[in-house]
Backbone as a ProteinNet text record, in pm:
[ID]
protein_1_A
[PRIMARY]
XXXXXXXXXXXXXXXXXXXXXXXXXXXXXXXXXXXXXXXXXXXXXXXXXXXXXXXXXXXXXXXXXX
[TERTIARY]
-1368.6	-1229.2	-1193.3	-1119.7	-1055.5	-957.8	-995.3	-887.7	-750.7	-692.5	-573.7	-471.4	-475.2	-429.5	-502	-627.6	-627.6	-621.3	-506.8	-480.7	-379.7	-293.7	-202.1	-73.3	13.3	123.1	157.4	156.1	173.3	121.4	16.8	-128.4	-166.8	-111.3	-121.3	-30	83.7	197.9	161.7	148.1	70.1	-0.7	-125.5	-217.4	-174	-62.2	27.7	18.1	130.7	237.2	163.5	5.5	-100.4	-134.4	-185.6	-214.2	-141.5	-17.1	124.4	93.8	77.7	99.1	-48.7	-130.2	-230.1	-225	-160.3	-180.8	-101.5	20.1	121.4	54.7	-34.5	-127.7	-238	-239.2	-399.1	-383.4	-446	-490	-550.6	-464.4	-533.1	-471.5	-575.1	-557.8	-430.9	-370.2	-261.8	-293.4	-428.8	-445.5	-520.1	-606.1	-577.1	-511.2	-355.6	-262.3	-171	-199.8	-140.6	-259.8	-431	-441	-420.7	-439.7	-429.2	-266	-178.4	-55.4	-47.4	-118.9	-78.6	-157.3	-260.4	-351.8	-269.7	-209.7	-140.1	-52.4	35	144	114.3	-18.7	-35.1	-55.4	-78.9	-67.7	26.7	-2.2	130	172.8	294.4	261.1	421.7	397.6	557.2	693.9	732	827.4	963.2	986	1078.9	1021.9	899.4	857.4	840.6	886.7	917.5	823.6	691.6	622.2	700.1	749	824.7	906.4	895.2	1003	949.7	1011.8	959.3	1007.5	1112.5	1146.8	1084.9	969.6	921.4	807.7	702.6	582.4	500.1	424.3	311.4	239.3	191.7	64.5	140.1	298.7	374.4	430.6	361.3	388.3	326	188.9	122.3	-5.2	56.7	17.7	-171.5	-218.9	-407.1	-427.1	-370.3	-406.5	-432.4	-370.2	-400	-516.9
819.1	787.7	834.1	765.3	810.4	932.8	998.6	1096.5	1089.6	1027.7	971.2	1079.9	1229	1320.4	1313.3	1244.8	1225.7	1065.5	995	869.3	885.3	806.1	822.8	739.1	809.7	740.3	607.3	575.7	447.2	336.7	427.6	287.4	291.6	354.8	372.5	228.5	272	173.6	62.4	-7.4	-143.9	-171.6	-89.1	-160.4	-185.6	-83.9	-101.2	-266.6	-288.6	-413.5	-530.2	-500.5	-636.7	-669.2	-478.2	-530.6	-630.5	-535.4	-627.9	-781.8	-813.7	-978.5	-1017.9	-968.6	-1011.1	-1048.2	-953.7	-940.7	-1104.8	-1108.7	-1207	-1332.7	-1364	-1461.8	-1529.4	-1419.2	-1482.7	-1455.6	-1481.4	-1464.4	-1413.9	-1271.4	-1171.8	-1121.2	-1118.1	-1047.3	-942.7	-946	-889.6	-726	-654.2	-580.2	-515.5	-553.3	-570.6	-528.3	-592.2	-608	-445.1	-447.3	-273.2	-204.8	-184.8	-116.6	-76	-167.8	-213.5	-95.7	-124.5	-85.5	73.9	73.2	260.9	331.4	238.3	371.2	345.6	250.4	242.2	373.3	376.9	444.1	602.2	620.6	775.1	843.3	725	723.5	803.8	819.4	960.4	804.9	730.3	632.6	642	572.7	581.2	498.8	483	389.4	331.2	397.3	384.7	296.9	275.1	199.7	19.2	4.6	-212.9	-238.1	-301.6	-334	-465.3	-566.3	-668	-658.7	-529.3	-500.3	-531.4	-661.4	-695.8	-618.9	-504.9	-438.1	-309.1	-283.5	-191.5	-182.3	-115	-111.3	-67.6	-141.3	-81.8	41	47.8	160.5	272	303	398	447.5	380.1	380.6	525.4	469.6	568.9	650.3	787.2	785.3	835.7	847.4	842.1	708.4	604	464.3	402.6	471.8	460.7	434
-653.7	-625.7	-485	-396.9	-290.2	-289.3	-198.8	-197.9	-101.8	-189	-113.8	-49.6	-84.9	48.8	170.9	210.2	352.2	427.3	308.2	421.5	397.6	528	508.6	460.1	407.6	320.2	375	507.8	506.5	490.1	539.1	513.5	353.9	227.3	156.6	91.5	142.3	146.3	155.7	251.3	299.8	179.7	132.5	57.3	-28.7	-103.4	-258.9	-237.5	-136.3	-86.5	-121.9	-40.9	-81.7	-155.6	-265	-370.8	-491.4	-482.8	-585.3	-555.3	-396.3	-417.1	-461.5	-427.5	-491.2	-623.3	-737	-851.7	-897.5	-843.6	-858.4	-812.3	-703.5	-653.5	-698	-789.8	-885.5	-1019.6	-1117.7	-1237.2	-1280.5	-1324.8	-1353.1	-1475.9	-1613.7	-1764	-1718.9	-1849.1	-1869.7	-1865.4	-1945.3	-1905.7	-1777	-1700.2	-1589.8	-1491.2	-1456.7	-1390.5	-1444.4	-1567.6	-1590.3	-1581.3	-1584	-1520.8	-1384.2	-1309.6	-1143.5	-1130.9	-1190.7	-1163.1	-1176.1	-1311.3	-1327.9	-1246.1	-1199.3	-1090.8	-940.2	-892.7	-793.8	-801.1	-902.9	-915.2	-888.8	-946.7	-906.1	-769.1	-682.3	-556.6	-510.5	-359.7	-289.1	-191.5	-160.9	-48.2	21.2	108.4	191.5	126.5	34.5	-25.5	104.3	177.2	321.3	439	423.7	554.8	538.6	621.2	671.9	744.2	663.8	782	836.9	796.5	859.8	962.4	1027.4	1127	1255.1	1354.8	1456.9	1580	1592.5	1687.8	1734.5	1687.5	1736	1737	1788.4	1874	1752.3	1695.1	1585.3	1615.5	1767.8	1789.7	1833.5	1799	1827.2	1664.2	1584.4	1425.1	1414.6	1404.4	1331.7	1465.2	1491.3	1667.2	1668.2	1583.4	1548.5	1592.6	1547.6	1527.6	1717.4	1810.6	1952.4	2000.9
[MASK]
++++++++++++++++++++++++++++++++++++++++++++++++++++++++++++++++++

């Protein structure tokens, strides 16, 4: 398992975001889609961050990522 205290919450975030549409995008067993979900959830992730936000500078986001 990943040890998700050393990534970070946003990029944590993001993947939630993809995964959800993923789940909604394809056809995937009912159980499945709740496992997929409850292991998301135990996740630590940023719930506050927009990646859709076109006003500001991505590589000033997250300042490692430089």
């Amino acid at each position: 398992m990943v040890n998700e205290n050393k990534i970070d919450p946003i990029i944590l975030s993001y993947y939630k975001v993809q995964i959800e549409q993923n789940i909604e995008n394809n056809n995937y067993h009912k159980l499945q889609v709740i496992l997929i979900q409850k292991n998301i959830q135990k996740l630590n992730f940023d719930t506050n961050y927009d990646f859709s936000a076109s006003d500001r500078d991505a590589s000033l986001d997250i300042p490692y990522m430089n």
